[in-house]
N, C-alpha and C positions, 0 to 999 in steps of 0.2 A: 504494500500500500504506500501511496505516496501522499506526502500532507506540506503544502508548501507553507513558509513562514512561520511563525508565531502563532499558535493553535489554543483555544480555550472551547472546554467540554461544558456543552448548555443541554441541563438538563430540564426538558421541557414539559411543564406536568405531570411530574412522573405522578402523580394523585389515588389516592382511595385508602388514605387511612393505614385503621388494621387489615389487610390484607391475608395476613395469616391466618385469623380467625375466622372457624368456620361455624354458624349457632349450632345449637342444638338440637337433633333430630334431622340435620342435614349431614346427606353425603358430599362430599367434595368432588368437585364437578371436574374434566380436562382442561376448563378454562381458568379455574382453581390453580393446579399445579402450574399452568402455562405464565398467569399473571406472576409465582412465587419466584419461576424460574429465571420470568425475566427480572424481575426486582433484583436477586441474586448476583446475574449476569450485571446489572447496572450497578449492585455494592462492588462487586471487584473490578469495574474499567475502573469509579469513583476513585476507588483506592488507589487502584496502579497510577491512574493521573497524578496524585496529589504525591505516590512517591516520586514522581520525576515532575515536579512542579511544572504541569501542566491546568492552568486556572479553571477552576470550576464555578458556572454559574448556574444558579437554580430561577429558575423560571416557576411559579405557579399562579390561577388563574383562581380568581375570587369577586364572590358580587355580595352585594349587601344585601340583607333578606329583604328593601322590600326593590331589590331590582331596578332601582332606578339608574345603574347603572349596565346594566345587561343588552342593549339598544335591540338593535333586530336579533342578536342574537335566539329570539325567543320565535322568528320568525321560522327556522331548521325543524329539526327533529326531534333533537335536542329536549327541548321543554326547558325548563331552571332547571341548572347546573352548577355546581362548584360556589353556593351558598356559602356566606360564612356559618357554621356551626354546624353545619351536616356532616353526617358520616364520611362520606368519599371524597372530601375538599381538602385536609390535610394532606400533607406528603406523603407516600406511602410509609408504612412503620421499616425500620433500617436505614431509611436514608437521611440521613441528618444533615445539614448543610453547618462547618465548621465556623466558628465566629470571624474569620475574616475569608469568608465564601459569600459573595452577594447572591441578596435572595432579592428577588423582583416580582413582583406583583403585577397580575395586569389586568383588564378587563376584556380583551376582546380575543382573538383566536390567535395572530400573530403577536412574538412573544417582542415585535418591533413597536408594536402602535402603540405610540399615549406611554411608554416606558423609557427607562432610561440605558437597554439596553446596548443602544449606540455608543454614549457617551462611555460604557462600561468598557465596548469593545476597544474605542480608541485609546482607553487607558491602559488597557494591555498592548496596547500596538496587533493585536489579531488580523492576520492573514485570513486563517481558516479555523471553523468553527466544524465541532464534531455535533451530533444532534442524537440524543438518546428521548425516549417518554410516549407521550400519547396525546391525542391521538394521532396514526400515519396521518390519515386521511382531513384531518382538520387541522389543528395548532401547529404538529411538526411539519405539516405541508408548505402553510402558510408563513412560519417563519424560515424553512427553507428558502423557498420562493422570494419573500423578504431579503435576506441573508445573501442570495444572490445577484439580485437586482441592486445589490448595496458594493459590488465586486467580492463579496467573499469566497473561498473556495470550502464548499460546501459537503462533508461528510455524512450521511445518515447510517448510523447502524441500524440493520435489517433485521437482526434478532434483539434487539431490545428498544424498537419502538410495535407499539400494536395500533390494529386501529379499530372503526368499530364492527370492520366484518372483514372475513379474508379477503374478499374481491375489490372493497373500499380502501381494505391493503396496501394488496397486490397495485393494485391502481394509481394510486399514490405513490408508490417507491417508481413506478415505469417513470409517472411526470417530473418526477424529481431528475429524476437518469436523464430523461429525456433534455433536462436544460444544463443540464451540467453533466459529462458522459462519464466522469470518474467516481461518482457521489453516491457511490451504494456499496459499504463496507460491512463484515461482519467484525462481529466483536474478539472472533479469534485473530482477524487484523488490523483491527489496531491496539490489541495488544502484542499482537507482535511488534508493531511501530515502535508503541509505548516502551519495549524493552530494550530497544535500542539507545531510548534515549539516557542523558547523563541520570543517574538516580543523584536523589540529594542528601547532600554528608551530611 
């Protein structure tokens, strides 16, 4: 895998809380395991970025309960989503973002609009941004999309973003590819990237 310049890992809704817990009287579904495994997969890029100080930002998406911030949003599929105080708006549980990891807040699908993610990039000096979370097909499409149109070189990991159906997917990773031909990586490369790079003393 190739990643030009100065690279910072934007982790983009990775959201739903406890994810590990399953209630009572319920069996644990494929999608169960699927959701655990990619959380997993995103603990250890997390990790490995942060031993080769590689910058990590957390992106998550929050509205106020009574939505006055939510605009069209509410116009999609969707319904209200990512409420403050409801269950699946938290970060997913494992993932912690460290006191000097920026955590950004946003209200719309791209994790560019109305945030200060720009300003963040350029104080890292970022070339290329890696893109982990959820959904393909919505937020990490759109801030890819974003991301690009901004000259970034644009990474998406294929096994640790989901979306909200495989075809909606599937779909999403093609149009990604499609505007940028190198932007669809797994997590086994770039951790092999990531092991290349200098670890820090």
């Amino acid at each position: 895998m190739h990643i030009t310049g100065s690279t910072v890992l934007i982790v983009v809704d990775f959201q739903g809380g406890s994810i590990d817990h399953i209630p009572d009287g319920q069996q644990p579904t494929a999608d169960h395991f699927e959701r655990v495994a990619m959380r997993d997969r995103a603990k250890a890029l997390i990790s490995q970025c942060r031993d080769t100080d590689i910058p990590v930002v957390w992106i998550q998406e929050v509205h106020k309960p009574h939505l006055q911030d939510i605009g069209r949003e509410l116009d999609g599929s969707e319904g209200p989503h990512c409420v403050e105080g409801w269950e699946g708006t938290p970060i997913a549980d494992g993932l912690v973002p460290t006191a000097d990891e920026f955590h950004i807040p946003k209200r719309r699908y791209s994790a560019f609009f109305g945030t200060e993610l720009d300003i963040v990039l350029k104080a890292y000096k970022a070339e290329s941004v890696i893109l982990i979370g959820g959904f393909t097909d919505i937020c990490v499409l759109y801030t890819a999309i974003d991301a690009h149109q901004r000259d970034f070189h644009v990474r998406v990991v294929t096994d640790i973003v989901g979306g909200s159906s495989k075809q909606a997917h599937d779909d999403a990773l093609e149009m990604v590819r499609y505007v940028q031909r190198n932007s669809l990586v797994t997590s086994d490369d770039v951790s092999a990237w990531l092991a290349q790079q200098p670890a820090l003393v």
